[in-house]
N, CA, C and O atoms as a GROMACS GRO file, in nm:
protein
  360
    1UNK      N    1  15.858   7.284   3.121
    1UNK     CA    2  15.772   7.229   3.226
    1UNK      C    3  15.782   7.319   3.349
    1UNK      O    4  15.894   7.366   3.372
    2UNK      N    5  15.676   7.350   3.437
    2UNK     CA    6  15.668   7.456   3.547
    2UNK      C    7  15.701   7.364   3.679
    2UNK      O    8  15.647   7.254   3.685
    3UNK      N    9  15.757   7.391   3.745
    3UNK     CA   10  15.708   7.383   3.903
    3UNK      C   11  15.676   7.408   3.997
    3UNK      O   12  15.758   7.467   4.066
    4UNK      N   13  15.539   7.379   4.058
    4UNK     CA   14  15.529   7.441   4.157
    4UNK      C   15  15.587   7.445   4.292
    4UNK      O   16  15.676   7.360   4.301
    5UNK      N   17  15.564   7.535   4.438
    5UNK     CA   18  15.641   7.516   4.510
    5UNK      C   19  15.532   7.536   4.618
    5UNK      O   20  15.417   7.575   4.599
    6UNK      N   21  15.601   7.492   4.763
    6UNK     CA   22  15.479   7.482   4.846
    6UNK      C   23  15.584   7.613   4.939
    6UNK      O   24  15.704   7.592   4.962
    7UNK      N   25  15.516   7.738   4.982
    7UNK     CA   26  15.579   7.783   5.084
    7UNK      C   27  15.518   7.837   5.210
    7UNK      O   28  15.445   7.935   5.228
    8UNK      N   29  15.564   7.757   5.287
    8UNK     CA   30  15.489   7.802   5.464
    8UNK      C   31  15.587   7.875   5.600
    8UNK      O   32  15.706   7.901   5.616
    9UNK      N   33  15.503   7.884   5.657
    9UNK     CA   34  15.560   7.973   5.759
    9UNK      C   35  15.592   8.114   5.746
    9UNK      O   36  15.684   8.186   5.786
   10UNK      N   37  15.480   8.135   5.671
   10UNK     CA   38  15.460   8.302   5.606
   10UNK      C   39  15.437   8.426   5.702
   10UNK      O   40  15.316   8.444   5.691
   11UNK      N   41  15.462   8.476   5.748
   11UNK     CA   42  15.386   8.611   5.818
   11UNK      C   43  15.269   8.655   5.769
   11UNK      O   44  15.250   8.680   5.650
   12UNK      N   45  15.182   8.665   5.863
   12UNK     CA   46  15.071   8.675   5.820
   12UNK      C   47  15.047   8.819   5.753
   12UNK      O   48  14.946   8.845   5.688
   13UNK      N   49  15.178   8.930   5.785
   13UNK     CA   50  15.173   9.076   5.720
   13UNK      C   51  15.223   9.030   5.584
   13UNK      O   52  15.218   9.111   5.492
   14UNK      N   53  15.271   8.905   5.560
   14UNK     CA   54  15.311   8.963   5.450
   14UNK      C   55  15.225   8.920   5.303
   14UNK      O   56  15.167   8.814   5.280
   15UNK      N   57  15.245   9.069   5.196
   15UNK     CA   58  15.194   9.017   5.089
   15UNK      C   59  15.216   8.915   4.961
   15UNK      O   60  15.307   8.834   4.976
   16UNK      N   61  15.138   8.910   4.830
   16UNK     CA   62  15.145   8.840   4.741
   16UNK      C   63  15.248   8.928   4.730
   16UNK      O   64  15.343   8.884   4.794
   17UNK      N   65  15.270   9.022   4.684
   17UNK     CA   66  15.377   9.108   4.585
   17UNK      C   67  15.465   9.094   4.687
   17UNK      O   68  15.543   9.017   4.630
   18UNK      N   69  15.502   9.107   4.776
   18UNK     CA   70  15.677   9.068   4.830
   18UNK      C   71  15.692   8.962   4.828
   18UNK      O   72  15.805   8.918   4.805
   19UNK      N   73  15.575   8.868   4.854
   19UNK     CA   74  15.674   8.726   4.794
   19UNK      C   75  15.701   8.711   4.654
   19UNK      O   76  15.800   8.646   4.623
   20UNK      N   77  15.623   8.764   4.561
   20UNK     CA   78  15.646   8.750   4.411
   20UNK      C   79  15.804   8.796   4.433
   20UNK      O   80  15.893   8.713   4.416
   21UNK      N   81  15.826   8.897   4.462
   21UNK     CA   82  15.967   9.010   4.448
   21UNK      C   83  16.067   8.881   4.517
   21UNK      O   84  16.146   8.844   4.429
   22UNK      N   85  16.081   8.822   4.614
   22UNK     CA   86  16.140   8.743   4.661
   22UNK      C   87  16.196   8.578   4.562
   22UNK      O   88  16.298   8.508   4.552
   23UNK      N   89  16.071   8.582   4.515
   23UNK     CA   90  16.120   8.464   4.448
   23UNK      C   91  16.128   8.468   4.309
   23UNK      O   92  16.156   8.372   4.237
   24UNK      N   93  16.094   8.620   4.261
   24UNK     CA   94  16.116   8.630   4.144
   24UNK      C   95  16.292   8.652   4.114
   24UNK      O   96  16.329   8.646   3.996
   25UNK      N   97  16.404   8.679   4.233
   25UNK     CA   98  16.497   8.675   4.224
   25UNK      C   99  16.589   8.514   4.179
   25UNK      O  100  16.706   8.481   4.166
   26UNK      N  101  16.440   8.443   4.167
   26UNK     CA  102  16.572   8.327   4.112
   26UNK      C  103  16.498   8.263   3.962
   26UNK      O  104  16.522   8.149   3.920
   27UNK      N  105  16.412   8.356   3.900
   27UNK     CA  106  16.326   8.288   3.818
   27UNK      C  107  16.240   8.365   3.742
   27UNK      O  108  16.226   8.487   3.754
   28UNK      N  109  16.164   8.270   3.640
   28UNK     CA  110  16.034   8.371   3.602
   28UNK      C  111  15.972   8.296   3.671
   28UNK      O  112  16.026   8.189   3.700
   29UNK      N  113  15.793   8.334   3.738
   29UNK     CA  114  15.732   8.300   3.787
   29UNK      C  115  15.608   8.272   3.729
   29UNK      O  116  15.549   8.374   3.693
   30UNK      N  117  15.547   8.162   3.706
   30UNK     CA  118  15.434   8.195   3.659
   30UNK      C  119  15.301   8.255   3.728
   30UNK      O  120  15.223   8.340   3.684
   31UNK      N  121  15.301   8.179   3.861
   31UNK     CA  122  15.175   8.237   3.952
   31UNK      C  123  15.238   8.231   4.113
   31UNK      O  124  15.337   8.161   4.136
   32UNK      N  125  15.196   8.282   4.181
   32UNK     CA  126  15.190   8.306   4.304
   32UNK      C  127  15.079   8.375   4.420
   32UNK      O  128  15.020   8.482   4.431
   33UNK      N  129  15.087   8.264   4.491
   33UNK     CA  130  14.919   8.308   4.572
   33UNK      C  131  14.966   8.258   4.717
   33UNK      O  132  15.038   8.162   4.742
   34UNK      N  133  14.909   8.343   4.804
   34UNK     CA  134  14.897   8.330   4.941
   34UNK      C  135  14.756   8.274   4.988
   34UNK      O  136  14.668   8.360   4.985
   35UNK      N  137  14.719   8.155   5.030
   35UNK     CA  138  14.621   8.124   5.058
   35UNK      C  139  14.525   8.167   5.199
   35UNK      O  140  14.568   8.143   5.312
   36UNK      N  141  14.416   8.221   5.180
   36UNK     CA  142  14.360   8.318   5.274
   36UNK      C  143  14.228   8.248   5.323
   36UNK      O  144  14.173   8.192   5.229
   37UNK      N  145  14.157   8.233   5.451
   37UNK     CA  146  14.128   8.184   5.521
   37UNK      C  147  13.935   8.252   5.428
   37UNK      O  148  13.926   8.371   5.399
   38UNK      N  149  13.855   8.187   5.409
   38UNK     CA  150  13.726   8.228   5.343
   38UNK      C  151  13.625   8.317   5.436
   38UNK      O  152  13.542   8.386   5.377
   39UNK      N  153  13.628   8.322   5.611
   39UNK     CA  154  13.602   8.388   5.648
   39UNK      C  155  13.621   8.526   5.681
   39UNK      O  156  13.540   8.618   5.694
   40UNK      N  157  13.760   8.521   5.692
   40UNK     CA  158  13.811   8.619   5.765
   40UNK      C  159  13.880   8.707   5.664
   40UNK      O  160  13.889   8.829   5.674
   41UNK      N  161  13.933   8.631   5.558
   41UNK     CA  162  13.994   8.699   5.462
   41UNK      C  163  14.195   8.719   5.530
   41UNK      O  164  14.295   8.774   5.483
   42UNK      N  165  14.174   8.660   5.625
   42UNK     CA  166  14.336   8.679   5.667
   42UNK      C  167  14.422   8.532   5.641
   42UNK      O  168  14.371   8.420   5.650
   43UNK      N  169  14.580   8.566   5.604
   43UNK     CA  170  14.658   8.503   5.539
   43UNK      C  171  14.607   8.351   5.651
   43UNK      O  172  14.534   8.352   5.751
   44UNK      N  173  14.661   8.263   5.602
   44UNK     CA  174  14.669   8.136   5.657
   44UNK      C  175  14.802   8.102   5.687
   44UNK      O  176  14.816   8.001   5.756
   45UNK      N  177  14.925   8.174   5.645
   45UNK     CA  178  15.064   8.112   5.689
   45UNK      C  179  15.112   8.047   5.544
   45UNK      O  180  15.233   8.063   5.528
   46UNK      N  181  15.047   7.976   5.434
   46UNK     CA  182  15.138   7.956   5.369
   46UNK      C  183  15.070   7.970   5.202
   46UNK      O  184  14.956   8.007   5.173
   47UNK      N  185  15.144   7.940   5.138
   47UNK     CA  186  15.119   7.924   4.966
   47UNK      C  187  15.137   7.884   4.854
   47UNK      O  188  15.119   7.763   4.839
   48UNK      N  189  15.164   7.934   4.779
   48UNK     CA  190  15.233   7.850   4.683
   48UNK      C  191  15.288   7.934   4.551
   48UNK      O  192  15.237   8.042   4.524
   49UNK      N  193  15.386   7.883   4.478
   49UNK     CA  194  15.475   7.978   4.380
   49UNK      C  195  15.488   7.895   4.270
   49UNK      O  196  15.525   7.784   4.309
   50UNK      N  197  15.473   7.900   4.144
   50UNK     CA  198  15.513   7.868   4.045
   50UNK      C  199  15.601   7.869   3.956
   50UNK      O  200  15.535   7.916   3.862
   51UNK      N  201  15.720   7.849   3.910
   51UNK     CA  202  15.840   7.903   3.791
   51UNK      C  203  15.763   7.767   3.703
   51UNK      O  204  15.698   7.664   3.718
   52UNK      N  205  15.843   7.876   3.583
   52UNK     CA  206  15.834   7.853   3.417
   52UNK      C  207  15.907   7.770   3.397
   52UNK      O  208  15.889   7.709   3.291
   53UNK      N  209  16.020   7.729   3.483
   53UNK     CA  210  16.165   7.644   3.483
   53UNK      C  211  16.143   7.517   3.565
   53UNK      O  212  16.091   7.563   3.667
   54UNK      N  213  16.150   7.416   3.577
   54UNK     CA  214  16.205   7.356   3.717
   54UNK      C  215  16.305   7.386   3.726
   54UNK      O  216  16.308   7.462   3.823
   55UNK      N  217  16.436   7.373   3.672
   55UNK     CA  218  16.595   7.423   3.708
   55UNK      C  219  16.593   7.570   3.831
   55UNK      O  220  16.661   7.594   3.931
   56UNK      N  221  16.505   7.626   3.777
   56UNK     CA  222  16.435   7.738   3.858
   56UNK      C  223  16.384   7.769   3.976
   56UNK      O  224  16.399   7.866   4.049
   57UNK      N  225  16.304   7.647   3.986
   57UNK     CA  226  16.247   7.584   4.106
   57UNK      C  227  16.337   7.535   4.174
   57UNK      O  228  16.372   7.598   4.274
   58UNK      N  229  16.396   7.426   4.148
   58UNK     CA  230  16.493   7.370   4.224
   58UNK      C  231  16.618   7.496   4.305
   58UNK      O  232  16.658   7.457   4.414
   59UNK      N  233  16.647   7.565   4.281
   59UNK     CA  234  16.746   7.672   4.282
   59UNK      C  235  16.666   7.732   4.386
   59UNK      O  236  16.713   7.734   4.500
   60UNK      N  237  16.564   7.774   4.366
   60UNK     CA  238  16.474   7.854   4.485
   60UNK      C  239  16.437   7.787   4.611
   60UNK      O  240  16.425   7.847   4.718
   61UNK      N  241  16.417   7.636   4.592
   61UNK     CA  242  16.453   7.567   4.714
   61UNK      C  243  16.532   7.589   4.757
   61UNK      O  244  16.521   7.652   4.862
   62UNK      N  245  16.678   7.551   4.705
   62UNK     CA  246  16.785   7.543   4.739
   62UNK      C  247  16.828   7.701   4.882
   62UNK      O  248  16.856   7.711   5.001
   63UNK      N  249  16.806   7.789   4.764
   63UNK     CA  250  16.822   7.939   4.809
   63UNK      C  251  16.705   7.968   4.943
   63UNK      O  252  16.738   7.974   5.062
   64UNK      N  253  16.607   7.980   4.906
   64UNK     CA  254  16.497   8.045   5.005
   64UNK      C  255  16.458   7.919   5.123
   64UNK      O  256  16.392   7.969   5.214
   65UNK      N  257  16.482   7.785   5.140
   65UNK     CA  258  16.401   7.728   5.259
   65UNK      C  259  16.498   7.722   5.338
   65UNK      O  260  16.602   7.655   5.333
   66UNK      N  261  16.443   7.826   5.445
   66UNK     CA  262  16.521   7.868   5.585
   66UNK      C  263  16.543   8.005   5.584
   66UNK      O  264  16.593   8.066   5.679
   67UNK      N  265  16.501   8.064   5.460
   67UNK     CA  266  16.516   8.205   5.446
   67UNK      C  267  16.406   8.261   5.557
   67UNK      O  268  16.288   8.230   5.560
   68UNK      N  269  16.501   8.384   5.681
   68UNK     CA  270  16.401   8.426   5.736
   68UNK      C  271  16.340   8.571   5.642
   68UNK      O  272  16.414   8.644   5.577
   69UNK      N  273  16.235   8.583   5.649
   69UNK     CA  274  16.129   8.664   5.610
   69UNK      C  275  16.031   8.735   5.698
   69UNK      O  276  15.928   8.676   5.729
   70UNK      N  277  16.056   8.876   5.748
   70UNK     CA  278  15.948   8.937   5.853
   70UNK      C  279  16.020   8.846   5.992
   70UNK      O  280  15.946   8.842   6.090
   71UNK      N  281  16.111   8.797   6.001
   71UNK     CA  282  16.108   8.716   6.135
   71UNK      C  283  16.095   8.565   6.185
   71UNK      O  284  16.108   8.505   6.292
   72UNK      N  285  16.047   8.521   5.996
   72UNK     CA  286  15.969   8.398   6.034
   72UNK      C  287  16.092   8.280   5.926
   72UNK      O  288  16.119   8.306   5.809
   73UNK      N  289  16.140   8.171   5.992
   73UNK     CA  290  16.185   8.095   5.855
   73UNK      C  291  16.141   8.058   5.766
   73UNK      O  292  16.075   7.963   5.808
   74UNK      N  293  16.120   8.068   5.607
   74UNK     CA  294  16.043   7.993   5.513
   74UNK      C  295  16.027   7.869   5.511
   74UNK      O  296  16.075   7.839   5.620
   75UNK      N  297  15.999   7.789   5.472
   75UNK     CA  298  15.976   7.647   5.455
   75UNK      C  299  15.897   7.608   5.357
   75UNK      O  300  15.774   7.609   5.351
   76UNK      N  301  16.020   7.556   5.239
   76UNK     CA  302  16.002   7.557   5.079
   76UNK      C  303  16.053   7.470   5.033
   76UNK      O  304  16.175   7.454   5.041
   77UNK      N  305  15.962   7.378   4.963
   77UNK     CA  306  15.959   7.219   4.908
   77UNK      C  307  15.882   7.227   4.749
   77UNK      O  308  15.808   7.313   4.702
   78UNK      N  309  15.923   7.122   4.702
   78UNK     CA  310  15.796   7.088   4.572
   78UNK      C  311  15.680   7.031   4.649
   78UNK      O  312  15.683   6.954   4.745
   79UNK      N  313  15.544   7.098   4.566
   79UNK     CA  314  15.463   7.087   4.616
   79UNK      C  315  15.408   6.918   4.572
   79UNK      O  316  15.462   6.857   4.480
   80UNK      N  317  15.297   6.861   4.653
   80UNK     CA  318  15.259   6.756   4.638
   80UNK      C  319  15.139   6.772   4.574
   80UNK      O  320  15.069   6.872   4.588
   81UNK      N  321  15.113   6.675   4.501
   81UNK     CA  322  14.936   6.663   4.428
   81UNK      C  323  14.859   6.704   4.580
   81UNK      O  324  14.907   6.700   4.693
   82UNK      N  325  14.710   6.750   4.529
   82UNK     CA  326  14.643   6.773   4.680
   82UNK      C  327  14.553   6.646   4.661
   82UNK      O  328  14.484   6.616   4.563
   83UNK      N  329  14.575   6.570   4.794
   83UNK     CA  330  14.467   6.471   4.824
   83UNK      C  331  14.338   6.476   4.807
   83UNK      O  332  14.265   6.575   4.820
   84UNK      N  333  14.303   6.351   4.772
   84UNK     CA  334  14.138   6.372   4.780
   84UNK      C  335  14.078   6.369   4.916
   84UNK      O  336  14.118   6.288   5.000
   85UNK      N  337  13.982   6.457   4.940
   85UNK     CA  338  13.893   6.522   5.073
   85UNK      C  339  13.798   6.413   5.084
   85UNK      O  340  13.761   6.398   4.968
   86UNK      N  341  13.732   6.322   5.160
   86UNK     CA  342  13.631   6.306   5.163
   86UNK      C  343  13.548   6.391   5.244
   86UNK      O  344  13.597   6.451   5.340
   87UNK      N  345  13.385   6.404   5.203
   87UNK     CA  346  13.316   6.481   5.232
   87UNK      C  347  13.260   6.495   5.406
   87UNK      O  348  13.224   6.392   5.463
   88UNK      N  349  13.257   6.603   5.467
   88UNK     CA  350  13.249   6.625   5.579
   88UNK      C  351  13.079   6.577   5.614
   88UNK      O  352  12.987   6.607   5.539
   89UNK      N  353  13.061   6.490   5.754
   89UNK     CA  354  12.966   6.435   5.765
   89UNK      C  355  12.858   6.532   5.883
   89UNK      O  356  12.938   6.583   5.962
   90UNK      N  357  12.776   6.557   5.906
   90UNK     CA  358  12.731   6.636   5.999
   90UNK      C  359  12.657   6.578   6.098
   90UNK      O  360  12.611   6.646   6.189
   0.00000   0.00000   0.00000
């Protein structure tokens, strides 16, 4: 079973591939994505990481939230289902 992970407080320099490299130190990973803003194309601050493990996951919490990165502390949890949106009214 996989888990995903929620991670924020990202630098906005930084990339997918150094965070892969970062958290691939406690795991296999299945996916990892930095979520990027549709206009602008620039980072938004946070993302999300996947392991193949939960034991995996859990460990990378453990290890990385508070990890500073570029300057910035991580802040790394299991992620939550995403809510349902209702539709924006104009």
């Amino acid at each position: 079973m996989s888990k995903k992970l929620f991670v924020g407080n990202i630098d906005w320099g930084t990339t997918q591939e150094e965070l892969t490299a970062l958290f691939s130190e406690y795991g296999a990973i299945e996916d990892c994505a930095i979520l990027k803003d549709r206009e602008t194309g620039r980072s938004r601050g946070f993302g999300f990481v996947t392991f193949t493990n939960d034991a995996d996951g859990d460990n990378a919490v453990s290890k990385i939230n508070g990890y500073e990165l570029k300057g910035r502390a991580l802040v790394v949890n299991e992620a939550r289902p995403q809510e349902e949106r209702k539709p924006k009214r104009y």
